[in-house]
C-alpha positions as CSV (number, residue, x, y, z in Angstrom):
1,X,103.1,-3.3,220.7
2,X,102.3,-2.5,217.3
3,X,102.9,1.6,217.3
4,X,104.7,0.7,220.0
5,X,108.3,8.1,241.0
6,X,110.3,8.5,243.0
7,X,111.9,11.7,243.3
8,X,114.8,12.5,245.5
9,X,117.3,15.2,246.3
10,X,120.1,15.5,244.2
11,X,122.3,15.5,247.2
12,X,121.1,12.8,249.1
13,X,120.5,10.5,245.6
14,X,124.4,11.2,245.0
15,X,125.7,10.0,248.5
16,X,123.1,7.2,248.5
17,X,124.2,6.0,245.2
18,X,128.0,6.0,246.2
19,X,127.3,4.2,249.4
20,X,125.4,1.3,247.6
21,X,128.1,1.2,245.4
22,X,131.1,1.0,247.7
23,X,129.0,-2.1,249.2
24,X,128.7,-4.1,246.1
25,X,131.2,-5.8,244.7
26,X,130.7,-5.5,241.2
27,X,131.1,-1.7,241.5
28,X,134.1,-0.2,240.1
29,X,135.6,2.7,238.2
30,X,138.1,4.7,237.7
31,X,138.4,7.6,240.4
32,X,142.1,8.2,240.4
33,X,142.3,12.4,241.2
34,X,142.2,14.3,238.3
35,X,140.8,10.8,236.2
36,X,137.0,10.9,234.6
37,X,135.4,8.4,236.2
38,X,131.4,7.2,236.6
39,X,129.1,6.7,240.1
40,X,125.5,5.2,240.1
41,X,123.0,7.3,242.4
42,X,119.9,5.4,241.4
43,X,120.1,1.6,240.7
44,X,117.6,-0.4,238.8
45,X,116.5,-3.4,240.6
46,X,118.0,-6.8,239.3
47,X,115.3,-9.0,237.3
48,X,115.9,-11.0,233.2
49,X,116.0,-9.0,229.9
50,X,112.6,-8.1,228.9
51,X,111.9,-5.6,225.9
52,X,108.5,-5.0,227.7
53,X,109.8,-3.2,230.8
54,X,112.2,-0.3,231.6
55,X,113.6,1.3,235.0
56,X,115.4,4.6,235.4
57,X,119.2,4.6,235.9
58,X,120.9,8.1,237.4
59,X,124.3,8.9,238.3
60,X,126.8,11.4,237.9
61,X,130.3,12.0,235.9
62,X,133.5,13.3,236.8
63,X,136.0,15.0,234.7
64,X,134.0,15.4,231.3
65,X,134.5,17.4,228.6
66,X,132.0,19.2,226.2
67,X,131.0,16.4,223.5
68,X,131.3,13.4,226.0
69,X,128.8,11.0,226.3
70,X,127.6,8.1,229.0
71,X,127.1,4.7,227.1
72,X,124.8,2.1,229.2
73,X,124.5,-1.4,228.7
74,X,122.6,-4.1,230.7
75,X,123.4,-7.5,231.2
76,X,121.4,-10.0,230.9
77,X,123.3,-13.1,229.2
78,X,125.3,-10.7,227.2
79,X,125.5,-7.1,227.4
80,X,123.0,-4.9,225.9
81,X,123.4,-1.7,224.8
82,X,120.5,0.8,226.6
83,X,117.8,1.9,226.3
84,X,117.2,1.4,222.5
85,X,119.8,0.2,219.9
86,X,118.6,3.5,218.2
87,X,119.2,5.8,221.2
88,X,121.9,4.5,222.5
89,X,124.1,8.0,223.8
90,X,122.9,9.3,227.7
91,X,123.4,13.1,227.7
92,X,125.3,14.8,230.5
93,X,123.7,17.4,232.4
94,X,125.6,20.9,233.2
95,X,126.0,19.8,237.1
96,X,127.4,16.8,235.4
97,X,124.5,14.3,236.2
98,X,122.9,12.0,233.6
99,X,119.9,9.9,233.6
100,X,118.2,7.4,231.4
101,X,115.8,4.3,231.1
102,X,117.2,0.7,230.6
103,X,115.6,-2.7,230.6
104,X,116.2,-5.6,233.4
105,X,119.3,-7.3,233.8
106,X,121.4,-8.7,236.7
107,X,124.0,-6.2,236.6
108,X,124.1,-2.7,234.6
109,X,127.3,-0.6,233.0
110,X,128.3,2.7,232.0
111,X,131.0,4.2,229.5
112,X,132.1,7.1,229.4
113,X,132.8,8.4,225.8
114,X,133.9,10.9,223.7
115,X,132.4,11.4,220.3
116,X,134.7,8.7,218.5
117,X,133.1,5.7,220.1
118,X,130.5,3.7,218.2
119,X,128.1,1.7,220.5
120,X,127.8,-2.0,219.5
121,X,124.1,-3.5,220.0
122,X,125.8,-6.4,221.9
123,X,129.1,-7.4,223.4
124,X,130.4,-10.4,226.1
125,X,132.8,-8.2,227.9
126,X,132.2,-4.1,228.8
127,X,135.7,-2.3,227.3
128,X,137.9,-1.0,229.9
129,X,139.1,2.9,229.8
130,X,141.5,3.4,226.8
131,X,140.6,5.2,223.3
132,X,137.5,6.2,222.9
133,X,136.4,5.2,226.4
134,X,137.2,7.5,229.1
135,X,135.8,5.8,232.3
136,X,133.9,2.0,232.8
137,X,131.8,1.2,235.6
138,X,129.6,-1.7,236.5
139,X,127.3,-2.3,239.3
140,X,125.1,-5.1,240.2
141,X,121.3,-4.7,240.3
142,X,119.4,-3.6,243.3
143,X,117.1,-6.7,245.3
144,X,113.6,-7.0,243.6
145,X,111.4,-4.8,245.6
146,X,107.9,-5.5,246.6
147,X,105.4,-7.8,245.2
148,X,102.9,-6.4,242.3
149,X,99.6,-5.2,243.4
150,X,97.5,-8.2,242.7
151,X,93.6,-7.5,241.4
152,X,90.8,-9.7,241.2
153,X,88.3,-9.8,237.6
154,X,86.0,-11.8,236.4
155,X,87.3,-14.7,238.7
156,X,91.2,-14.4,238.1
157,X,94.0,-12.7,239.2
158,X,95.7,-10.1,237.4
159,X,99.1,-8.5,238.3
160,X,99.1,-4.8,238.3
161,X,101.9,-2.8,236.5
162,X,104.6,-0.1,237.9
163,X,107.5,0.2,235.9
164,X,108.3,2.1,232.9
165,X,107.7,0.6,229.6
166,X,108.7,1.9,226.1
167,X,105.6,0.1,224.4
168,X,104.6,1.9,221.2
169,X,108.2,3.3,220.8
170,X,107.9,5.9,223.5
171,X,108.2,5.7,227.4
172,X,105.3,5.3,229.3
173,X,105.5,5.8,233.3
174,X,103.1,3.3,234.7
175,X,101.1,3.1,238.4
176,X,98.9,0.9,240.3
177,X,96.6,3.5,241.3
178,X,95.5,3.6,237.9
179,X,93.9,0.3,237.5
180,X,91.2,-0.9,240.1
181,X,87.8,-2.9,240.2
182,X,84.3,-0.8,241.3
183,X,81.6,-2.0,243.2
184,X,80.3,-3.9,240.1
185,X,83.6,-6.1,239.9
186,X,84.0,-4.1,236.5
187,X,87.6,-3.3,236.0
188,X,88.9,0.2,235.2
189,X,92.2,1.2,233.3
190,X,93.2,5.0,233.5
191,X,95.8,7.2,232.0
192,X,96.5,10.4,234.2
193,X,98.5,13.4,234.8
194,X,100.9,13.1,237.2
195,X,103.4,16.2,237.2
196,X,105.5,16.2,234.1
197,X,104.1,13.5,232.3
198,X,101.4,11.2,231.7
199,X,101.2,8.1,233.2
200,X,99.4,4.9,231.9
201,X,97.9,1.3,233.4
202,X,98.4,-2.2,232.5
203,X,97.1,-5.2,234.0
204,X,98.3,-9.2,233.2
205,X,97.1,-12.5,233.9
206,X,98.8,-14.0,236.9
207,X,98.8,-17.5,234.5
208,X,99.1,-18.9,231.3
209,X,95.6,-20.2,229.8
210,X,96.8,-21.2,226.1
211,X,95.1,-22.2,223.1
212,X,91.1,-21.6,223.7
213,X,88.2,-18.5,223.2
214,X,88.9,-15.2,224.6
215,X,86.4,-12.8,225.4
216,X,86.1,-9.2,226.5
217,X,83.1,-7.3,227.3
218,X,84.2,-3.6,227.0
219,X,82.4,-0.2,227.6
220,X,82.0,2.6,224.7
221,X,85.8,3.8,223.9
222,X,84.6,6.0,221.2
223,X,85.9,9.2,224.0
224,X,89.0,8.2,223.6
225,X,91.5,11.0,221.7
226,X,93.3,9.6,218.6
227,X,97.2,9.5,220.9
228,X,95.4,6.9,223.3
229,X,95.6,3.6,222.7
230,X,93.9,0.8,224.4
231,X,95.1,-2.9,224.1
232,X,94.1,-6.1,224.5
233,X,96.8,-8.5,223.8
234,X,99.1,-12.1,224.6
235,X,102.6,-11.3,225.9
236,X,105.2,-14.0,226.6
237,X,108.0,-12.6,228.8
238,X,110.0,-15.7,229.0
239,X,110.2,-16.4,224.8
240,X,109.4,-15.5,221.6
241,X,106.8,-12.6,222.5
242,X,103.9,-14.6,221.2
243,X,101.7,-11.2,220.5
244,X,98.5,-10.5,219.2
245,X,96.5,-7.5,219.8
246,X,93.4,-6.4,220.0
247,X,94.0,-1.9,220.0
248,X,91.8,0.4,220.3
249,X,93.5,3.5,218.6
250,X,94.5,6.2,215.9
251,X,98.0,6.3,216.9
252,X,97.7,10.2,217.2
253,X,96.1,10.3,213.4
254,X,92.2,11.6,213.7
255,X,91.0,10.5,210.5
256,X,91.7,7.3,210.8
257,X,90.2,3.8,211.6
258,X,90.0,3.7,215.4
259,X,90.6,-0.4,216.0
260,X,92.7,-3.1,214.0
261,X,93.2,-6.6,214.7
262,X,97.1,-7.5,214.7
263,X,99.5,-10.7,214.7
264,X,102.6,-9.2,215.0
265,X,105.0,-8.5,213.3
266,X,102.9,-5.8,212.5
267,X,105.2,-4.6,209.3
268,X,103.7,-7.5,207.6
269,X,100.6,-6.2,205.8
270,X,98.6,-9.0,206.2
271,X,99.2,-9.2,209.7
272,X,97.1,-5.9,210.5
273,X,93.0,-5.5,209.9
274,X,91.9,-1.8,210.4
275,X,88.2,-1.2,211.3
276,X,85.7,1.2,213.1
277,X,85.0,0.5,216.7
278,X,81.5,2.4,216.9
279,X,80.4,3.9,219.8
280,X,78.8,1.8,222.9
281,X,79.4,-1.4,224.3
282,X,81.2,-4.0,222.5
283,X,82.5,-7.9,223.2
284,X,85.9,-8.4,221.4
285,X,86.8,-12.2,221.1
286,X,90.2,-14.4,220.1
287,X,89.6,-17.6,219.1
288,X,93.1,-19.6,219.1
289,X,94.1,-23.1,217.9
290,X,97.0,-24.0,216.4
291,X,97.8,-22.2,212.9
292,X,94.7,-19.9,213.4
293,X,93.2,-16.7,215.2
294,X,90.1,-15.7,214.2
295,X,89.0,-12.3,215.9
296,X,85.0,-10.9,216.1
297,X,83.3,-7.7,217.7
298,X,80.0,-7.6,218.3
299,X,77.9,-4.7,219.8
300,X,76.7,-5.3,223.5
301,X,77.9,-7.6,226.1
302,X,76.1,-10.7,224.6
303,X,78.1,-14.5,224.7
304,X,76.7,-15.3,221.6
305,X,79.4,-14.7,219.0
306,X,76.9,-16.2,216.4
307,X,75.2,-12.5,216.4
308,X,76.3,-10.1,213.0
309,X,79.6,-8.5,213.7
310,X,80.8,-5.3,213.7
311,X,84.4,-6.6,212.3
312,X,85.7,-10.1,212.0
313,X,89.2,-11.4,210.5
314,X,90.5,-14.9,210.8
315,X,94.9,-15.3,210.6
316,X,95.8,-18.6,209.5
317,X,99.7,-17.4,208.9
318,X,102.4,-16.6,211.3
319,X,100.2,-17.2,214.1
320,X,102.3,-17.5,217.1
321,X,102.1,-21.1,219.0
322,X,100.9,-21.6,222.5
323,X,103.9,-21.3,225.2
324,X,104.2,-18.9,228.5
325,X,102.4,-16.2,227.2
326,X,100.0,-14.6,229.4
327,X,97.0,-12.1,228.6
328,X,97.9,-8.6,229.3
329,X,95.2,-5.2,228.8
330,X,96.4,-1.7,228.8
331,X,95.8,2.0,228.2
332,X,98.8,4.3,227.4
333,X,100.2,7.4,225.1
334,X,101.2,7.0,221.9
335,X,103.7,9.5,221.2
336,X,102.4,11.7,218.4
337,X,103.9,15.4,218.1
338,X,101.5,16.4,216.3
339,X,98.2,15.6,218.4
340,X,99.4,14.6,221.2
341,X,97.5,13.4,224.0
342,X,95.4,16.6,226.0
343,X,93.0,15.1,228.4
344,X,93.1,11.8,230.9
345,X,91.1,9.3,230.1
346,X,89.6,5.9,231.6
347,X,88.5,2.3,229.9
348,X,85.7,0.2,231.3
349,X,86.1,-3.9,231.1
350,X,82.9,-5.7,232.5
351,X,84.1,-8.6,232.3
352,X,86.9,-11.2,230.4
353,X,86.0,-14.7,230.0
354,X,87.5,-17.9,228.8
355,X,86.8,-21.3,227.4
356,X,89.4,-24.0,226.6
């Protein structure tokens, strides 16, 4: 994006997670007596490298000193260095636990370090102990679990989210209790409070659809505090990420503009167009060929994009080309420290439409 649970007992996570890892036989590390060595006690399930999803990783250290570190990587064609190239030290707990995020890959890894060791963002083989590394373990990825909650709008299907995503640069906990369809058929996005932390909705198309109109029929978001952000947006999991965005947002900034029309990368000035989303019911629309996006809000829930606009912009450069993308709608947190978000808050889509 462009500002881009399951609790147990420690106990029973801890004898769970050595079990599971005895059984598989990508598991290893170093647990000679008196050696540091690594254990898994919660293992992400196995899926491809996506930037657009994360899963929590747990486990527990043995013979660390003050000033070590736990390293993770994830593979997924190479190895990846987790969660973010920018973050990419796990601290250790005082009861010597750690825990941390990662994205999807078919196996996952941890290092133990000491404050010598430089994480590369990449590399083909995980070091073994020696130097700076104290302790190496691997582990294969859990089976895929469950299917996603499926829901049905405006005629299609659309997958429901439940994993952890660090869109907008900070983690967002997602559930599928947060997104449903009324009596109307009108579709509802929420972000609640659930314990600790907030946790957000997404939604995706269950296909591809491609070049063509887009158009969304949404209810007045002018509630919405300035750390929420709603989007409305193309998402290829499989490629090049193929994004542009419709957001509703401040990102956490009151004064300004609450809605901008994007084709990422967003760093690009040209590639952004602030405006004002006023209050009521407006139709947002995405017109894409090849080589051009031109985006239009109107007030109401009217089809008739001829009517005056409240904000229009057409992109004729680095507009992404047609491939797996899918359409994808959320409402999350934006992490801002100083407004950060206070209240939950809901989004009401009447209905999405589109025409080849």
């Amino acid at each position: 994006m462009s500002k881009l649970l399951h609790r147990r007992t420690p106990v029973l996570s801890i004898i769970l997670g050595i079990a599971l890892c005895q059984l598989l036989t990508g598991c290893r590390s170093a647990q000679a007596d008196g050696q540091p060595s690594i254990e898994f006690s919660r293992i992400p399930s196995a899926g491809e490298g996506s930037p657009d999803r994360l899963e929590t990783i747990e486990g527990r250290v043995r013979g660390a000193r003050p000033g070590d570190r736990i390293v993770l990587f994830a593979l997924s064609g190479t190895w990846w260095v987790q969660p973010l190239a920018n973050q990419p030290f796990t601290a250790i707990q005082s009861d010597s636990t750690w825990k941390s995020s990662t994205h999807p890959g078919s196996a996952y890894g941890a290092l133990l370090v000491d404050s010598r060791y430089r994480p590369p963002l990449t590399v083909s083989t995980l070091p073994e102990k020696g130097g700076s590394v104290l302790a190496s373990a691997t582990v294969e990825g859990m089976p895929s679990g469950a299917p996603p909650k499926i829901l049905q709008f405006s005629g299609y299907q659309w997958e429901v989210r439940s994993t952890a995503s660090d869109q907008g640069g900070s983690r967002n906990f997602y559930s599928p209790a947060n997104a449903w369809t009324d009596e109307k058929g009108f579709l509802h996005l929420r972000i609640a409070r659930r314990e600790e932390h907030w946790v957000s909705a997404e939604v995706k198309l269950s296909r591809s659809l491609g070049y063509g109109s887009y158009r969304f029929v949404v209810q007045d978001v002018s509630h919405l505090e300035p750390a929420a952000v709603f989007a409305l947006f193309t998402w290829d999991d499989s490629g090049p990420p193929r994004e542009m965005d419709i957001e509703i947002s401040r990102w956490g900034e009151p004064e300004d503009k609450n809605a901008q029309y994007v084709i990422q990368p967003y760093v690009v000035p040209a590639n952004t167009v602030r405006f004002t989303a006023p209050p009521g019911t407006l139709t947002y629309s995405m017109k894409w060929e090849p080589g051009r996006a031109a985006f239009k809000t109107i007030r109401g829930s009217s089809s008739n994009l001829a009517l005056d606009a409240v904000a229009e912009h057409v992109f004729t450069s680095g507009v992404p080309s047609s491939g797996n993308e899918r359409i994808r709608m959320n409402l999350y947190v934006y992490e801002n420290k100083r407004n950060p978000l206070q209240h939950e808050s809901e989004v009401v889509l009447e209905k999405f439409e589109y025409l080849p």
